[in-house]
C-alpha positions in Angstrom: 96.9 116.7 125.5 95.9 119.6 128.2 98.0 118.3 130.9 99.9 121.7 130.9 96.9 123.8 130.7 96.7 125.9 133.5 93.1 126.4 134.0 89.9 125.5 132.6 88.0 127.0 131.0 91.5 129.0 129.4 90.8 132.3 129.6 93.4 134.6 127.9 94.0 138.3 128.0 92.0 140.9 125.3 95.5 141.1 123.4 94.6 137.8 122.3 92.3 139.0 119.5 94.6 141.5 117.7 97.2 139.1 117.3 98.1 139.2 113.7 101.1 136.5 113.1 100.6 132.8 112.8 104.2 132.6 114.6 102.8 134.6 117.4 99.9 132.2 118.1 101.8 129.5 118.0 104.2 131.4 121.0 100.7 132.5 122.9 99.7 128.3 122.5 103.1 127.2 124.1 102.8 129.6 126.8 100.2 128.5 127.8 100.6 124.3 127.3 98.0 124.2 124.3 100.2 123.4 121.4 100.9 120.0 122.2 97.4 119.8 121.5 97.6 121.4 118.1 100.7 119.2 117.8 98.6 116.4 117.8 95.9 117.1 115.7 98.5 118.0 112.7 100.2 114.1 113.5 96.8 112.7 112.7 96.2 114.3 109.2 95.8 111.3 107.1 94.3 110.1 103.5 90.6 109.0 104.5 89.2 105.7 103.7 86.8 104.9 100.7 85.7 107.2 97.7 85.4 110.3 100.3 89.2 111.2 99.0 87.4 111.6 95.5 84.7 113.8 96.5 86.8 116.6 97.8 87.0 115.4 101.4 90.7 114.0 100.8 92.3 114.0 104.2 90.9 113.9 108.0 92.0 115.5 110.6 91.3 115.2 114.4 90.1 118.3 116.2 92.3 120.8 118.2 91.1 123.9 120.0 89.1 126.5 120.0 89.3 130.0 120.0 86.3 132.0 121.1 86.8 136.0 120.5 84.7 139.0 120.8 85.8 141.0 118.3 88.1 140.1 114.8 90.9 142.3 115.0 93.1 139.9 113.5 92.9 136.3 115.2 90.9 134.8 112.9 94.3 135.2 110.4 96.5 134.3 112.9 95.0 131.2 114.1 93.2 129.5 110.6 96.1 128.3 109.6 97.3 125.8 112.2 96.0 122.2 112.2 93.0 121.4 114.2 92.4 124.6 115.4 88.9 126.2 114.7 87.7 130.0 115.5 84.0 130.9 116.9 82.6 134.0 117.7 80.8 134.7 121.1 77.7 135.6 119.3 77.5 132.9 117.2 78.8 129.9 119.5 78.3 126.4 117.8 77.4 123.1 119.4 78.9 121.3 116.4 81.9 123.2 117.6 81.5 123.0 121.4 81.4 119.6 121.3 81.7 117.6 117.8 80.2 114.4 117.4 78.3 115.0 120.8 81.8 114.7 122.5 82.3 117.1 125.5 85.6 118.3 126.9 86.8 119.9 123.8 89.3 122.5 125.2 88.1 125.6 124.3 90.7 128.7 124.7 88.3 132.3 126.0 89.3 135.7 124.8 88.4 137.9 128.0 85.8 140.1 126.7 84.2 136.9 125.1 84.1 135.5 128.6 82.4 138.5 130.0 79.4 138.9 127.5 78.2 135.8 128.2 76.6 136.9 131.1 75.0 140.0 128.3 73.8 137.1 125.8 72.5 134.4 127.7 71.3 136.8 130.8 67.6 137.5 131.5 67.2 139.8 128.5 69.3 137.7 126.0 69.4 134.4 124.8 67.2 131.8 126.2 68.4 128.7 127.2 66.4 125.8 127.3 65.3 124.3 130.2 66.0 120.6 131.5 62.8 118.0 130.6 63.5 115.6 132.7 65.0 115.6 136.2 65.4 112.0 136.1 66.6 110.3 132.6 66.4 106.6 133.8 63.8 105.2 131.7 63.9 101.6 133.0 63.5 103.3 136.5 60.6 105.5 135.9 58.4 102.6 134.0 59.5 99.9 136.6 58.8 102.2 139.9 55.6 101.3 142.2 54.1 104.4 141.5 53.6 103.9 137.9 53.1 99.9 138.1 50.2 100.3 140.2 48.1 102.6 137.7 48.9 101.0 134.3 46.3 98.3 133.2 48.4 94.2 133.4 49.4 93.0 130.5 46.6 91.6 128.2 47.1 88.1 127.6 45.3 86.2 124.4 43.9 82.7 125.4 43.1 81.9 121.8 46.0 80.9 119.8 46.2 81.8 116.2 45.6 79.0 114.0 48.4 77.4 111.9 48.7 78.2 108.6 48.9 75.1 106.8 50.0 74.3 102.9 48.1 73.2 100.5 50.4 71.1 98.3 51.2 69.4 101.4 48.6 69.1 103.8 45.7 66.9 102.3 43.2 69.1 104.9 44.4 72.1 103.7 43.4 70.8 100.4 40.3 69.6 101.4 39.3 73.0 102.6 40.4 75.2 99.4 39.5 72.2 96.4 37.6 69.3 97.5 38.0 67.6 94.1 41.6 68.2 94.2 41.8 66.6 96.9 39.8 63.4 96.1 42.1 63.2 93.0 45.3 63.4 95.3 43.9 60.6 97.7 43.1 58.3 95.0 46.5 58.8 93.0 48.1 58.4 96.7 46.3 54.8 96.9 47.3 53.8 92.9 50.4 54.5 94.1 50.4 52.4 97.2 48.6 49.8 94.8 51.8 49.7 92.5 54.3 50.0 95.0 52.8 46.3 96.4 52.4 44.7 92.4 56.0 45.6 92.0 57.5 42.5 92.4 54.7 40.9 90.4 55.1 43.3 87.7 58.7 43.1 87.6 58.7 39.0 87.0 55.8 39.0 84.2 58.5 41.6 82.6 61.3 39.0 82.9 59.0 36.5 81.9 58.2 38.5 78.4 62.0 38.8 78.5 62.9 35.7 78.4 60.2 34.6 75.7 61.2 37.5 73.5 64.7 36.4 73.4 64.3 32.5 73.2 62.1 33.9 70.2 64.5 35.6 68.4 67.5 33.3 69.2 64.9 30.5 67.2 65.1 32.9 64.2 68.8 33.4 63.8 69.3 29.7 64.0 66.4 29.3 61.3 68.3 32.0 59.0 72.0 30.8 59.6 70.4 27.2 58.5 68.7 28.5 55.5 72.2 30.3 54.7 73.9 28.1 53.9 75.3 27.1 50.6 73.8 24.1 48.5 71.3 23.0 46.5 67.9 22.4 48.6 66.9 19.8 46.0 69.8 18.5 45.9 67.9 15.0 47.8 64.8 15.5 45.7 61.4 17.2 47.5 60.5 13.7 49.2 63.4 14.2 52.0 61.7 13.6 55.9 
């Protein structure tokens, strides 16, 4: 929330870094339209997600801005305290900080004097910075322009195609090739099987048939032993009887 922000990049006056109070920055932040920002970040303070609240990393916390001084003459314990707000030095500017999570537009409040010796550290005789490596980041472009299609080699094509690999325990051929024997056995289990599949119904009725003999034989001997059962004399009509 920089709507009220009356420039970018914020540059504020020297007295910035010898300000002491926590109150005061807060009054330098409202003069200027920053807090709002600050205000924000403290609204979004909440109890993180997962086992991250165990391991000392209880709350998050959106960023706010930040203050870039030249010199510590007391803004570093004026600022720390309020929510979202982080503290750099010139000579030890941080991308991390500049722009976290690879975000630009992070609104970033300039002490004069830390303004100024920029021009000191990343001049000539200071700090280089690195040069762009490409002048044209469109990858697609570059590979699919004229100039390079007409020097890279076409696109090798195979006119053989890889055989099939086949399995064994299913494919007879496959078979054949790894354990003839194997598969001679297999072919002539296949046709037993075929062979039995076409004798069932001839199999099936000799079965019945031993059935039925097997019971007509043993319904003979109950009758044989319920007539032998019974009570009486069996020479009670002498030996002679038909």
């Amino acid at each position: 929330k920089v709507d009220d922000v009356p420039e970018i990049p914020l540059v504020l006056d020297n007295a910035l870094e010898s300000t002491k109070k926590t109150s005061a920055a807060k009054d330098i932040l409202a003069a200027v339209g920053a807090l709002e920002d600050v205000e924000k970040a403290g609204d979004s303070k909440k109890i993180r997600a997962g086992k991250g609240k165990m391991r000392n990393r209880r709350y998050t916390l959106r960023r706010g801005p930040l203050v870039v001084y030249s010199s510590n003459d007391g803004v570093e314990q004026a600022f720390r305290n309020l929510p979202g707000v982080e503290l750099c030095c010139v000579d030890r500017l941080n991308l991390l900080q500049l722009a976290p999570g690879g975000h630009m537009g992070r609104l970033c409040i300039w002490s004069q004097s830390a303004i100024d010796s920029l021009d000191s550290i990343y001049g000539e005789d200071g700090k280089r910075i690195p040069d762009q490596l490409m002048t044209n980041a469109d990858l697609a472009r570059i590979i699919n322009s004229d100039e390079v299609q007409s020097v890279v080699n076409p696109a090798k094509r195979s006119e053989k195609k890889p055989l099939r690999k086949k399995n064994p325990i299913k494919s007879i051929k496959a078979l054949q090739r790894l354990d003839p024997y194997a598969a001679a056995a297999r072919r002539s289990e296949t046709r037993a099987m075929e062979a039995r599949v076409g004798k069932k119904e001839e199999t099936l009725a000799r079965r019945r048939e031993k059935a039925k003999a097997k019971k007509a034989f043993k319904a003979q001997g109950k009758a044989f032993y319920e007539q032998v059962s019974k009570q009486g004399s069996v020479c009670e009509d002498g030996f002679n009887q038909p």
